[in-house]
C-alpha positions, 0 to 999 in steps of 0.5 A: 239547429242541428241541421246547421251544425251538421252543414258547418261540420260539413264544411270544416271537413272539407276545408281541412280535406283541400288543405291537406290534399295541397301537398304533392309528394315528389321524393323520399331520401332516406337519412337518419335521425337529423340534428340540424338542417339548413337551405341556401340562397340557392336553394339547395338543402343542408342536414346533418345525421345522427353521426355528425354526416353534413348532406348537400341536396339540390331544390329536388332532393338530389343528393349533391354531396356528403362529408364525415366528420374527423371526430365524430360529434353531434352538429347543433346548427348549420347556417348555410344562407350564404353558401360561399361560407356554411357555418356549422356549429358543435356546441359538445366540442365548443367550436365551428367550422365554416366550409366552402360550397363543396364541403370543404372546411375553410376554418375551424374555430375553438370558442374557448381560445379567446376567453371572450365566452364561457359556455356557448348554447346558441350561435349564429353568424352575421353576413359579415362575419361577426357571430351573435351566441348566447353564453349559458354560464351567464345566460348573456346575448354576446357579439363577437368579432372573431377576426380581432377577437374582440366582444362587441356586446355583452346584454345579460337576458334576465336584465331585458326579459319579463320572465323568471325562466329564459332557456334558449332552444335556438337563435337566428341572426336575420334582417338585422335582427335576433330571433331566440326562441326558448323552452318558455314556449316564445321566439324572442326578437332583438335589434341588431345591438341586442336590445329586446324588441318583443317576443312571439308566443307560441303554443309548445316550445319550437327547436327550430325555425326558419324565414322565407321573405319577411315570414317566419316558419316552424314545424309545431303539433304536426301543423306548418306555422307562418307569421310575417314578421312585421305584420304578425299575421299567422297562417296554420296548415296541416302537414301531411304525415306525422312526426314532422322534426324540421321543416324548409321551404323553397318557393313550391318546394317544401321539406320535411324531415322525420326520424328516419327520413327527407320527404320533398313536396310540392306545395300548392 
């Protein structure tokens, strides 16, 4: 027994040595304390600092461009998919900005203005410009069309969650559906009309994630977590190093962003 347990630890090591060892580091950008990251249809990679800098990198970690904002203001999200458009959002300030792929700003938009919103926490836009956000005064999942300054939905949370508590951490609009993932330690997803499908529960909360394909991924307890979205079949790898705050993927390439710094890999 004891030499069977002995050869299973032995085994269970060496799997967990093969996965780690799969991680090829290929650069270091130093940058500080980032708030908010984002990767393209492109593939080229966006984070925002601590002073509300936005850095444009290319798949190897080449900084392309950086921009300072006119007032200085933390950046909560950067949805940078569609890079003709890049969609940053500033929730202190209530408002977004969209700009061009060069970094340069297009419109910048006051969601108090159209009195369609009292208190946005969450944002995201849809490919055609209409923007799902989550008001936190009456904790509702809103669309908006800001060209005609209209509210196309209005779906109160605690109508449609079975749970006491709903405190959105971070939403995405993908494949036509909503994912919010919340402090309750789960990632919920809604149709395209705002209507709860389901949820993904998840061991801690999760501050961010991000798609690739049909998968789903995040950064949590220093591991990489991948699920596909229609399947729900999850897969869990070791990150290199610690401290791990935001994680994108490209293909091979792979990003990792500590407090102090983007480390570029090659994913085996």
């Amino acid at each position: 027994m004891k030499a069977f347990l002995s050869l299973f630890l032995m085994i269970s090591s060496i799997g967990s040595f093969a996965q780690d060892s799969s991680w090829k580091l290929l650069k270091t950008h130093p940058i500080d304390r980032v708030s908010a990251v984002s990767i393209s249809n492109k593939g080229n990679v966006y984070a925002a600092d601590s002073q509300g800098n936005i850095k444009q990198f290319d798949a190897k970690g080449e900084e392309l461009l950086s921009i300072s904002p006119q007032r200085v203001g933390k950046v909560s999200s950067i949805e940078a998919w569609q890079e003709m458009n890049i969609f940053v959002f500033y929730r202190d300030f209530q408002s977004y900005t969209v700009y061009d792929r060069f970094l340069r700003a297009l419109s910048e938009v006051n969601l108090n203005q159209n009195n369609l919103i009292d208190l946005a926490s969450q944002i995201s836009p849809e490919p055609n410009g209409r923007i799902w956000m989550i008001d936190q005064v009456s904790l509702s999942l809103k669309k908006i069309d800001p060209l005609y300054q209209r509210l196309m939905v209005d779906n109160p949370l605690n109508l449609q969650i079975p749970q006491d508590e709903i405190n959105p951490l971070y939403m995405r609009v993908y494949q036509n559906l909503i994912f919010i993932s919340t402090e309750e330690n789960n990632i919920l997803i809604f149709d395209q009309f705002g209507n709860y499908i389901r949820s993904i529960a998840t061991e801690a909360p999760v501050s961010y994630f991000n798609f690739e394909g049909n998968t789903l991924y995040f950064a949590l307890k220093n591991q990489l977590i991948k699920q596909d979205i229609y399947s729900k079949e999850v897969t869990r790898l070791n990150f290199p190093v610690n401290g791990i705050n935001f994680y994108l993927q490209n293909g091979k390439f792979s990003y990792l962003f500590t407090e102090k710094a983007l480390l570029i890999y090659q994913l085996d």
